[in-house]
KEKE-3310 file (N, C-alpha, C; in steps of 0.2 Angstrom, whole numbers, plus 5000, padded with zeros to 4 digits):
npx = (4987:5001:5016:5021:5010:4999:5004:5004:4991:4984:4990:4987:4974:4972:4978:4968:4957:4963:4967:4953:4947:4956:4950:4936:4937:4947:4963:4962:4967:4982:4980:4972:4954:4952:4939:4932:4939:4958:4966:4982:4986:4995:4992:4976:4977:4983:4973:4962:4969:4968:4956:4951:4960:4952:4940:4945:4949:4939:4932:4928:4932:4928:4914:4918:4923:4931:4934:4939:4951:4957:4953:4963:4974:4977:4976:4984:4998:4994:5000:5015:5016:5014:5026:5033:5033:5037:5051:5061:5069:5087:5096:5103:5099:5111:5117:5110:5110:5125:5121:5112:5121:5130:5124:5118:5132:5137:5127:5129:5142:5140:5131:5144:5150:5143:5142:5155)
npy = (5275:5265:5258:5246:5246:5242:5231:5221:5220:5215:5205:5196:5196:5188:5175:5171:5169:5158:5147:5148:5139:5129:5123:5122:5114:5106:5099:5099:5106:5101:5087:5083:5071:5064:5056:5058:5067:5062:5071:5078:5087:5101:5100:5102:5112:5123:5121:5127:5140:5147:5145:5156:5168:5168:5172:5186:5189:5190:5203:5201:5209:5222:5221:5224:5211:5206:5195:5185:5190:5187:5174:5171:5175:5166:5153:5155:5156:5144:5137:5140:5135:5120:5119:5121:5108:5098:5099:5103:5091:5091:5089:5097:5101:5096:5089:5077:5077:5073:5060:5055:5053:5044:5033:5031:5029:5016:5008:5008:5002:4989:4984:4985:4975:4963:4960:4956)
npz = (5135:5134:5120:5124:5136:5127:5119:5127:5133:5122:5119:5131:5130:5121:5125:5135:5127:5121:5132:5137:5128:5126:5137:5136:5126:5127:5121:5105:5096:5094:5098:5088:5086:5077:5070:5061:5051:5044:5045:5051:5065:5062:5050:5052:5059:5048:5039:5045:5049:5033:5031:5042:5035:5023:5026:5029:5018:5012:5015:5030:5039:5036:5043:5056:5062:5076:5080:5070:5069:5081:5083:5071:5076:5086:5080:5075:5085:5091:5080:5080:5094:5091:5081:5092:5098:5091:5083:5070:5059:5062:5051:5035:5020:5013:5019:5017:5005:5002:5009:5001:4988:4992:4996:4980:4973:4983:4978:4963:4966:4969:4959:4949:4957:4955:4942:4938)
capx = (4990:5009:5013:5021:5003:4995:5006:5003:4983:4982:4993:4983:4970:4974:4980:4963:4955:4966:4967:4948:4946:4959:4950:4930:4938:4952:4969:4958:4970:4985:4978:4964:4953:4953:4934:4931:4946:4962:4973:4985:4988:4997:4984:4972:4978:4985:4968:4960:4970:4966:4948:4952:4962:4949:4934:4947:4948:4930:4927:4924:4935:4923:4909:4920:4924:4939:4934:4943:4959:4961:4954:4968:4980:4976:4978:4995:5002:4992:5006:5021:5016:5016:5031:5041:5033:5040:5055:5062:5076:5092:5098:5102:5099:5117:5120:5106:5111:5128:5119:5111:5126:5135:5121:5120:5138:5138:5122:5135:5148:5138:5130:5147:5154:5140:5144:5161)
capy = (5268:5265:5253:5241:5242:5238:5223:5215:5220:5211:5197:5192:5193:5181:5170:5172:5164:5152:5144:5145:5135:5123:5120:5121:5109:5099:5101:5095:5109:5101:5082:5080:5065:5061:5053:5059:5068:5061:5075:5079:5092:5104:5101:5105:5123:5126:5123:5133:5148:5147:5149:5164:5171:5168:5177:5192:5192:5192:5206:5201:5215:5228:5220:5223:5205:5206:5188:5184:5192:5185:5168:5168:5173:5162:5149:5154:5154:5136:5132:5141:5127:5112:5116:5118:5102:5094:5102:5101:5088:5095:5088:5101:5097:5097:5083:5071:5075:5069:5054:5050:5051:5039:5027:5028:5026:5010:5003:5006:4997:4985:4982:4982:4967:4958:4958:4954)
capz = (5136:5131:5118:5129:5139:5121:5117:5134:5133:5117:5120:5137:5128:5116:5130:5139:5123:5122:5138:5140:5120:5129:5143:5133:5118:5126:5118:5102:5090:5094:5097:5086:5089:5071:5071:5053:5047:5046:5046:5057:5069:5060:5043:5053:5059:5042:5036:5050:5045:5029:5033:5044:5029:5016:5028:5029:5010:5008:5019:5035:5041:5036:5047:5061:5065:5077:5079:5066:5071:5087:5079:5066:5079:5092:5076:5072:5091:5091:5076:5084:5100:5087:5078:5095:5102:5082:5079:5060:5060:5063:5047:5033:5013:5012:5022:5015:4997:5001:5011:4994:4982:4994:4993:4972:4974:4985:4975:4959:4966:4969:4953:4945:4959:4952:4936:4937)
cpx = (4997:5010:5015:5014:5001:4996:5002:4996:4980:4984:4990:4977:4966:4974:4975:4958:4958:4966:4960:4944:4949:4956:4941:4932:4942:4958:4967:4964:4977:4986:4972:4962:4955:4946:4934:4936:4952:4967:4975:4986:4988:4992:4982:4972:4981:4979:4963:4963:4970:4957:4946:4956:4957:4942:4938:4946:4942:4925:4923:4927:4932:4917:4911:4921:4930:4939:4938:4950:4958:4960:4963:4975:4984:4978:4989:5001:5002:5000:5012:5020:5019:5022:5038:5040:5034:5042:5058:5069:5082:5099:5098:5100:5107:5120:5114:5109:5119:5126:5117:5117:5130:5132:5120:5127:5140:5134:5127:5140:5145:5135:5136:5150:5150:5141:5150:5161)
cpy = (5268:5258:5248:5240:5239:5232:5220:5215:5215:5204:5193:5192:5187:5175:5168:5167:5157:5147:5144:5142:5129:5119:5118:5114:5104:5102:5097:5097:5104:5091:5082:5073:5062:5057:5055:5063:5066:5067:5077:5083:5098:5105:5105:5112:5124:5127:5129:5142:5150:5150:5155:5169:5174:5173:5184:5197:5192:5198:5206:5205:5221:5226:5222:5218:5206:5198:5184:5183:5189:5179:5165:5170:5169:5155:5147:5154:5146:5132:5133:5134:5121:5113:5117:5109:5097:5098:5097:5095:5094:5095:5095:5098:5093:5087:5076:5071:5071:5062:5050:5049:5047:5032:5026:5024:5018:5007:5002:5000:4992:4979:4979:4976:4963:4957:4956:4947)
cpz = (5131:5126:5120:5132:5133:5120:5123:5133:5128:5117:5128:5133:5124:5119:5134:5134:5121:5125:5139:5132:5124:5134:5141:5129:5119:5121:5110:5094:5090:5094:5094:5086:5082:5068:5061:5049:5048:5044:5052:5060:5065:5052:5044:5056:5053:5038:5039:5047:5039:5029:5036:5039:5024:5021:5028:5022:5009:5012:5027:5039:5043:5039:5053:5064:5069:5080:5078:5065:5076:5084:5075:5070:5084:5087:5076:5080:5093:5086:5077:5090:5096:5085:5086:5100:5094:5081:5073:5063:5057:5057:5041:5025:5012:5014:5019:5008:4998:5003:5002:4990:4985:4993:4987:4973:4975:4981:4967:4959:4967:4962:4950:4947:4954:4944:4933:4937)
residu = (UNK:UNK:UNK:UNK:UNK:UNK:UNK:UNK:UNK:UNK:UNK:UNK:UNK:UNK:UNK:UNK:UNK:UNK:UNK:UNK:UNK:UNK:UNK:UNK:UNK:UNK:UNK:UNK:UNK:UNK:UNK:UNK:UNK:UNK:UNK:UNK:UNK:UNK:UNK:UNK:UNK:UNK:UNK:UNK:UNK:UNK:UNK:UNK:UNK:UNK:UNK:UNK:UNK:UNK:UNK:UNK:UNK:UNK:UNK:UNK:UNK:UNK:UNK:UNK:UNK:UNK:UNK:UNK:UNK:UNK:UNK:UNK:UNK:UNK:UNK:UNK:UNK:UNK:UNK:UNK:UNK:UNK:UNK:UNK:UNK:UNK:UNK:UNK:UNK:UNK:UNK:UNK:UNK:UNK:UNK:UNK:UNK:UNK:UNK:UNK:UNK:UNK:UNK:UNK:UNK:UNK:UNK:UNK:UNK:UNK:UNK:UNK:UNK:UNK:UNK:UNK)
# end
């Protein structure tokens, strides 16, 4: 097998867990209901893969879990979806930091009208 077949074998795989999580759970990763936790989306797969993380480091590698791999990549495909359904503002630091030094500014000038 080529490794182009490999990719694609692995990546349908993925895509096969995926899609039948989606369709067992409900889109629950990406909307959770929130009944007892209130984190958000995004939390909640951060924390997730955390979990799949901390099982790799304790080992569960060596059990054979490949579980765990697909799990944690099925995670991180779950947080690539969210961050393109919430992309980052298109704002850079640059332009906020001036936003702020304009508002000190005018809150300055202001003070000193007033004390005039």
């Amino acid at each position: 097998m080529t490794f182009h077949e490999q990719v694609y074998k692995v990546l349908a795989d993925i895509q096969e867990m995926l899609i039948a999580k989606n369709e067992k759970y409900g889109n629950s990763a990406l909307e959770p209901l929130g009944v007892f936790s209130q984190l958000s989306a995004k939390e909640g797969l951060l924390v997730r893969i955390d979990d799949k993380l901390k099982r790799i480091k304790n080992g569960s590698l060596d059990k054979d879990d490949e579980d765990v791999i697909n799990d944690l990549i099925g995670y991180l495909v779950l947080l690539k979806i969210h961050a393109n359904l919430n992309p980052k503002p298109t704002q850079d630091w640059r332009d906020i930091k001036e936003k702020q030094d304009l508002i000190k500014k005018m809150q300055q000038e202001l003070r000193d009208d007033l004390i005039l």
